[in-house]
N, CA and C atoms as a LAMMPS dump frame, in Angstrom:
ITEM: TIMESTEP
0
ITEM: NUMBER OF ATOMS
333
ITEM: BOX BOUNDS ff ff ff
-5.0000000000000000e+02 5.0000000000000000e+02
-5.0000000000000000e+02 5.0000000000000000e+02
-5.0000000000000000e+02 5.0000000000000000e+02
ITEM: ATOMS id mol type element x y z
1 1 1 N -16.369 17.184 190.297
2 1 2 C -15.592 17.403 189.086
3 1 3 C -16.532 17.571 187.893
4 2 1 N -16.28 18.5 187.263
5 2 2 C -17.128 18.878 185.608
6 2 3 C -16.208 18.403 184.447
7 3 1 N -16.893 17.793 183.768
8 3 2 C -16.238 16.959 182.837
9 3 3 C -16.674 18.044 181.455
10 4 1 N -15.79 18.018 180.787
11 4 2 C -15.846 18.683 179.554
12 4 3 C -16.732 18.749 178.426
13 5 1 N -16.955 18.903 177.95
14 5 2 C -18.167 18.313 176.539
15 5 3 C -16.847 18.079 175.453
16 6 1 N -17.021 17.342 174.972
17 6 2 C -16.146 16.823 173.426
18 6 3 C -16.615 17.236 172.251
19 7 1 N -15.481 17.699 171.184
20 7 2 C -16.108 18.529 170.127
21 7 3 C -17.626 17.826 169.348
22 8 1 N -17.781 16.059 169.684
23 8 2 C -18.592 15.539 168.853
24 8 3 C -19.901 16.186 169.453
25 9 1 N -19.889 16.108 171.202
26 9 2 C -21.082 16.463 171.718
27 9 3 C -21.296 17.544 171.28
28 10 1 N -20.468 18.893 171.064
29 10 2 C -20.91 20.07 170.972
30 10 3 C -21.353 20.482 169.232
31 11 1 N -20.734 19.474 168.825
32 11 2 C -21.519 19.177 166.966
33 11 3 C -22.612 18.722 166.862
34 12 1 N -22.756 17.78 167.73
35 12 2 C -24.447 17 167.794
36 12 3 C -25.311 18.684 168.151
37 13 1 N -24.948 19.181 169.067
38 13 2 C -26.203 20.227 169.717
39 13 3 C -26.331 21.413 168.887
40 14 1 N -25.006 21.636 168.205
41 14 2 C -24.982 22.868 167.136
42 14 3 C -25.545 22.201 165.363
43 15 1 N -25.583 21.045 165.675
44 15 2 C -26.318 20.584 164.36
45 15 3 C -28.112 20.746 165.028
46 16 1 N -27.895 20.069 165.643
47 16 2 C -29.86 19.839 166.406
48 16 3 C -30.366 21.42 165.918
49 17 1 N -29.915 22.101 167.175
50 17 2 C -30.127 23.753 167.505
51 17 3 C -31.46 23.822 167.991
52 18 1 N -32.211 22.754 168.701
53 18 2 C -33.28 22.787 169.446
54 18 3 C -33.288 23.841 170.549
55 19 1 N -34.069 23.924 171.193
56 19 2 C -34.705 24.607 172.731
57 19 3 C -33.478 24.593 173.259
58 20 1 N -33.717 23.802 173.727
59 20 2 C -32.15 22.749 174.648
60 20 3 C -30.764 23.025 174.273
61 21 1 N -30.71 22.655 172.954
62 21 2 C -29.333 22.394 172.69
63 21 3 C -28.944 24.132 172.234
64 22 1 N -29.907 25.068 172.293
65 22 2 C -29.368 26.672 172.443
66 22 3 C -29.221 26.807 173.505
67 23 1 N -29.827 26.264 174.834
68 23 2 C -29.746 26.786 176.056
69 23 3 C -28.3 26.144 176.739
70 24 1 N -28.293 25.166 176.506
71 24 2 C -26.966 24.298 177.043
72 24 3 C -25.41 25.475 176.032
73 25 1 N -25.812 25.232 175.053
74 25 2 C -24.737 26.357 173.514
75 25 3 C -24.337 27.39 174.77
76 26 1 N -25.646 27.932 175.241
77 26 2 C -25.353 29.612 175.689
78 26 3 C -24.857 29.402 176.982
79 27 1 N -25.203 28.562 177.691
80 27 2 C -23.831 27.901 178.947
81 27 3 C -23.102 28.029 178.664
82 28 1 N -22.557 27.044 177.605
83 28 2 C -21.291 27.07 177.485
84 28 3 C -20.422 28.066 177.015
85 29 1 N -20.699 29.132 176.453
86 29 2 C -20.404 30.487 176.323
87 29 3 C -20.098 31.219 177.24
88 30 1 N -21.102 30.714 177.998
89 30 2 C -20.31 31.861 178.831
90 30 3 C -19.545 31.818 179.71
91 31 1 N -18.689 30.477 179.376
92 31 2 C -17.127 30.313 180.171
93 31 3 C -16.273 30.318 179.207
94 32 1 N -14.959 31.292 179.439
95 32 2 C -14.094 31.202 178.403
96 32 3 C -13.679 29.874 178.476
97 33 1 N -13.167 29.382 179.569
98 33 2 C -12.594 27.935 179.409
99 33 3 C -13.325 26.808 178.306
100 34 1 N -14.33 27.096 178.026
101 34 2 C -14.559 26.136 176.774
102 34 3 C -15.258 26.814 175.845
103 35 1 N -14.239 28.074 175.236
104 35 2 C -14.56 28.525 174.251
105 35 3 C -13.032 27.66 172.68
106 36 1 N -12.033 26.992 173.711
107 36 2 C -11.943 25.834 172.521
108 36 3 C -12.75 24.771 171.963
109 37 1 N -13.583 24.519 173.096
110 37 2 C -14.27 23.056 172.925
111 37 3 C -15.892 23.374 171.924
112 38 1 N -16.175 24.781 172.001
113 38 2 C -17.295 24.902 171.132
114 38 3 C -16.746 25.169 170.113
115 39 1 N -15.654 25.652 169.692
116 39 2 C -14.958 26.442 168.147
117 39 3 C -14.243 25.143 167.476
118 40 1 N -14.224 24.257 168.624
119 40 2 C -13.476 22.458 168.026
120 40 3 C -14.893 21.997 167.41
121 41 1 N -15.981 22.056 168.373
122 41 2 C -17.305 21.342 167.85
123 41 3 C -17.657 22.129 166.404
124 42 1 N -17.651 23.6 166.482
125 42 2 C -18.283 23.906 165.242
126 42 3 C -17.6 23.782 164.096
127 43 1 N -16.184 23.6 163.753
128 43 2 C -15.415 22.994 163.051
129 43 3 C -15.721 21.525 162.354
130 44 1 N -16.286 20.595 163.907
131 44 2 C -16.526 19.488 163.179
132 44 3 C -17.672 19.284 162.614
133 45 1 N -18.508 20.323 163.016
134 45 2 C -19.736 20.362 162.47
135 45 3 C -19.833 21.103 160.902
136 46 1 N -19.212 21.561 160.368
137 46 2 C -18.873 22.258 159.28
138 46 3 C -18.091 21.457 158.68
139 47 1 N -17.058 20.648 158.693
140 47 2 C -16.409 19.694 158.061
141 47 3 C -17.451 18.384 157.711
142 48 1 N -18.454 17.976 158.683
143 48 2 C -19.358 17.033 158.565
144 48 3 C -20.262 17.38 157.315
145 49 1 N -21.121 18.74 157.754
146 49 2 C -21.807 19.2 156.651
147 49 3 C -21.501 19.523 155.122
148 50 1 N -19.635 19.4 155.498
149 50 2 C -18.968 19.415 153.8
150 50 3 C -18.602 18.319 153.059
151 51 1 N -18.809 17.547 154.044
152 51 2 C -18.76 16.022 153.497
153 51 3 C -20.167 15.385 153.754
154 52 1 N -21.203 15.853 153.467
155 52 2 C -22.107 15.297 153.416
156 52 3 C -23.07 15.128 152.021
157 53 1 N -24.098 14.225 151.179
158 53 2 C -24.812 14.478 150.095
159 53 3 C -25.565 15.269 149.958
160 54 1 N -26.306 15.951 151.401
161 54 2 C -27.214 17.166 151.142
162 54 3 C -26.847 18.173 151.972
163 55 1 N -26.545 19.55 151.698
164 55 2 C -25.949 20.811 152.107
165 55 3 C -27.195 21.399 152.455
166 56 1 N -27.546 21.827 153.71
167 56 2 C -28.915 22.399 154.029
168 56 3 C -28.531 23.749 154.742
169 57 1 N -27.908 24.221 153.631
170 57 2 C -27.339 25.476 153.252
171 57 3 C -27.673 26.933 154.228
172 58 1 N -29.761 26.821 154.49
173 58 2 C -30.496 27.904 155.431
174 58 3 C -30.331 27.434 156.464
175 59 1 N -29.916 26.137 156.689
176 59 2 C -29.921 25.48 158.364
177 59 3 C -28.32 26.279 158.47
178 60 1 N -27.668 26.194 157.988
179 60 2 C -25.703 26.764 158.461
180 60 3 C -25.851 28.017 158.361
181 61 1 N -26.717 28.782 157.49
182 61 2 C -26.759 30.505 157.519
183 61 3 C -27.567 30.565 158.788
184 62 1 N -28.82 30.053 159.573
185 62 2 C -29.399 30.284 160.627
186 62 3 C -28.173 29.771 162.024
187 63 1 N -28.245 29.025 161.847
188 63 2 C -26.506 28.903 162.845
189 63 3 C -26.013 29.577 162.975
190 64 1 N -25.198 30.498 161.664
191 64 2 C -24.246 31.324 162.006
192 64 3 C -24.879 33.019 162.158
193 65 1 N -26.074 32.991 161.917
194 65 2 C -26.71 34.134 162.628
195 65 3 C -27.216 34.419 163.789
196 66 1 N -27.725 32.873 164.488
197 66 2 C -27.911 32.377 165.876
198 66 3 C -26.782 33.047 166.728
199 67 1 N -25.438 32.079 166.394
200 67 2 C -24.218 32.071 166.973
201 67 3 C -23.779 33.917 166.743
202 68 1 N -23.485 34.242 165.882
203 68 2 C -23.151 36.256 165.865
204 68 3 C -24.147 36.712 167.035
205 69 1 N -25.418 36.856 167.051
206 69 2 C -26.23 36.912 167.792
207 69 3 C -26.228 36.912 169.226
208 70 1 N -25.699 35.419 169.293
209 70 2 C -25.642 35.302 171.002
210 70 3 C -24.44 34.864 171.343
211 71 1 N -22.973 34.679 170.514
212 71 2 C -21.88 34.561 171.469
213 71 3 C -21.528 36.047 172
214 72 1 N -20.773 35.937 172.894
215 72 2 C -20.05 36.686 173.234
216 72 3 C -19.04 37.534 172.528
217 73 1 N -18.787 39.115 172.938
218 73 2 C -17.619 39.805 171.875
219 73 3 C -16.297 38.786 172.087
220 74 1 N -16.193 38.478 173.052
221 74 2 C -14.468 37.381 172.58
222 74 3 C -14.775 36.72 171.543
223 75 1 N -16.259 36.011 171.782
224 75 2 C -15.665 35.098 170.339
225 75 3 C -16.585 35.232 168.87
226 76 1 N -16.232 36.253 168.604
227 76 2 C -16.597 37.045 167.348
228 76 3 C -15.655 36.563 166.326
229 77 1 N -14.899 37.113 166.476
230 77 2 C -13.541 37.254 165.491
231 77 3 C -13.056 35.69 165.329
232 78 1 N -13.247 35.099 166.486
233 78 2 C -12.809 33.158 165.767
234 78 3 C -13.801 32.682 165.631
235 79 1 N -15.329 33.124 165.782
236 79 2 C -16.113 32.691 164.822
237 79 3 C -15.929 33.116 163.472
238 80 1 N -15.58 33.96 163.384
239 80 2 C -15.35 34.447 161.361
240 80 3 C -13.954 33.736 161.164
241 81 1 N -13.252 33.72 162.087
242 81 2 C -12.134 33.017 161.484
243 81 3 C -12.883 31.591 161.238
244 82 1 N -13.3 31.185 161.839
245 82 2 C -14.077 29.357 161.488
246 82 3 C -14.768 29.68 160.126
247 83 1 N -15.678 30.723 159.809
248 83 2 C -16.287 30.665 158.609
249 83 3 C -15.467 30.952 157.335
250 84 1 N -14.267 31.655 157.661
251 84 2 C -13.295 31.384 156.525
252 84 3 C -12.425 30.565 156.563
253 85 1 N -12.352 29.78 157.337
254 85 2 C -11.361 28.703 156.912
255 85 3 C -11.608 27.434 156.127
256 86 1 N -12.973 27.945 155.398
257 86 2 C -13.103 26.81 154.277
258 86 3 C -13.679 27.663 153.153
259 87 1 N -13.697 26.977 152.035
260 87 2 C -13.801 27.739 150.819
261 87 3 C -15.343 26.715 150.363
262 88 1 N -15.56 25.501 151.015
263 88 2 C -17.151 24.801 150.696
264 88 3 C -17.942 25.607 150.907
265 89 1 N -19.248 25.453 150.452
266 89 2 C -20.426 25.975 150.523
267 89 3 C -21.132 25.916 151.733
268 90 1 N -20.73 24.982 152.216
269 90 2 C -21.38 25.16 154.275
270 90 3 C -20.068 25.749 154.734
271 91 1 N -19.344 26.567 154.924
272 91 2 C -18.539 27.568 155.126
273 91 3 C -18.989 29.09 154.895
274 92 1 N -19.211 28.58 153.356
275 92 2 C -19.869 30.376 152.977
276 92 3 C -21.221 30.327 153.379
277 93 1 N -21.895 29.348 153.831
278 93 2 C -23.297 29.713 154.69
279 93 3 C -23.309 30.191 155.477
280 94 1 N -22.303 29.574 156.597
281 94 2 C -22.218 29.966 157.744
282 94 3 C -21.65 31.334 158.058
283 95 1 N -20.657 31.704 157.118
284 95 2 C -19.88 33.143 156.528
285 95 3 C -21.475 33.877 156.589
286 96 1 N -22.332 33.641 155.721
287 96 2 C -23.39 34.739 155.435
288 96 3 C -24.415 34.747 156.252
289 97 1 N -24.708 33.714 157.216
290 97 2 C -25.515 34.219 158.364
291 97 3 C -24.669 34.989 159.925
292 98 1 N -23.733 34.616 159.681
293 98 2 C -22.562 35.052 160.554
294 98 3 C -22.521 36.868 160.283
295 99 1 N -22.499 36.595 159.333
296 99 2 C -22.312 38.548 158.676
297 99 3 C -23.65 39.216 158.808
298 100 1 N -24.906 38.703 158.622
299 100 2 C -25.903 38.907 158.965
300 100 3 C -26.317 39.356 159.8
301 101 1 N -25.564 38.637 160.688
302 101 2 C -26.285 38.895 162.119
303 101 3 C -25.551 40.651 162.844
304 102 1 N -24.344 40.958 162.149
305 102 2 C -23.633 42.186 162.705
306 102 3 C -22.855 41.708 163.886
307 103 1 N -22.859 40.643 164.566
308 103 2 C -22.177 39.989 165.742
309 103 3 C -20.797 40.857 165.582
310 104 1 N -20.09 40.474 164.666
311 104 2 C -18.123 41.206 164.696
312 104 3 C -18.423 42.807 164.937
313 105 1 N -19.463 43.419 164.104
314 105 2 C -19.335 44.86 164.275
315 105 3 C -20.016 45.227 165.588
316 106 1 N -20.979 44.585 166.116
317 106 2 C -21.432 45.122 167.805
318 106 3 C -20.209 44.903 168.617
319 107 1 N -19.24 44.056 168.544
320 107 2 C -18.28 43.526 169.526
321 107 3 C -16.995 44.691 169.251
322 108 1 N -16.905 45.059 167.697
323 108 2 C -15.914 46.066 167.417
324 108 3 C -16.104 46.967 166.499
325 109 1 N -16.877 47.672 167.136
326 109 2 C -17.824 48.93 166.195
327 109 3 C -16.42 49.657 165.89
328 110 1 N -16.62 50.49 164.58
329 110 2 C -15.843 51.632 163.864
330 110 3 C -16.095 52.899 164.602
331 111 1 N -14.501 53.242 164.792
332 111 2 C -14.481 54.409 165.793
333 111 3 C -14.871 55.537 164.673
């Protein structure tokens, strides 16, 4: 039996963003079945970083250029939905490395 990862675990590894915790990230990608459980983690990881005293603003734009980068075209579009669903400043980080990276337009190029 494979036991799930929980949104906290998958916040701990998307905060780290070590060696490791990209290689384990890109596992888990590439099963749809826990493409809730990483979009739950990066949520809580973005809510954490908005309630936190220091906003390390190039660490959430490198995330979300990481993540455009190497998820998958399914989950393009609810990654940008995650980066707009907050109006904080670790939202619009993650918004501008997210856009950066071109991830939404490789997955759904203009005919």
């Amino acid at each position: 039996m494979t036991t799930l990862p929980d949104r906290d675990t998958v916040a701990g590894k998307l905060a780290a963003l070590a060696d490791a915790d990209r290689s384990w990230l890109e596992l888990l990608m590439q099963n749809p079945v826990q493409d809730e459980h990483l979009l739950e983690g990066l949520n809580l990881h973005l809510d954490t970083a908005s309630g936190g005293r220091f906003l390390n603003s190039l660490k959430l734009e490198k995330l979300g250029e990481w993540l455009g980068e190497t998820a998958p075209s399914r989950l393009q579009i609810r990654l940008m939905e995650v980066a707009r669903s907050g109006q904080h400043a670790a939202h619009q980080a993650f918004r501008a490395g997210l856009v950066r990276s071109g991830g939404l337009q490789r997955a759904y190029p203009e005919v």
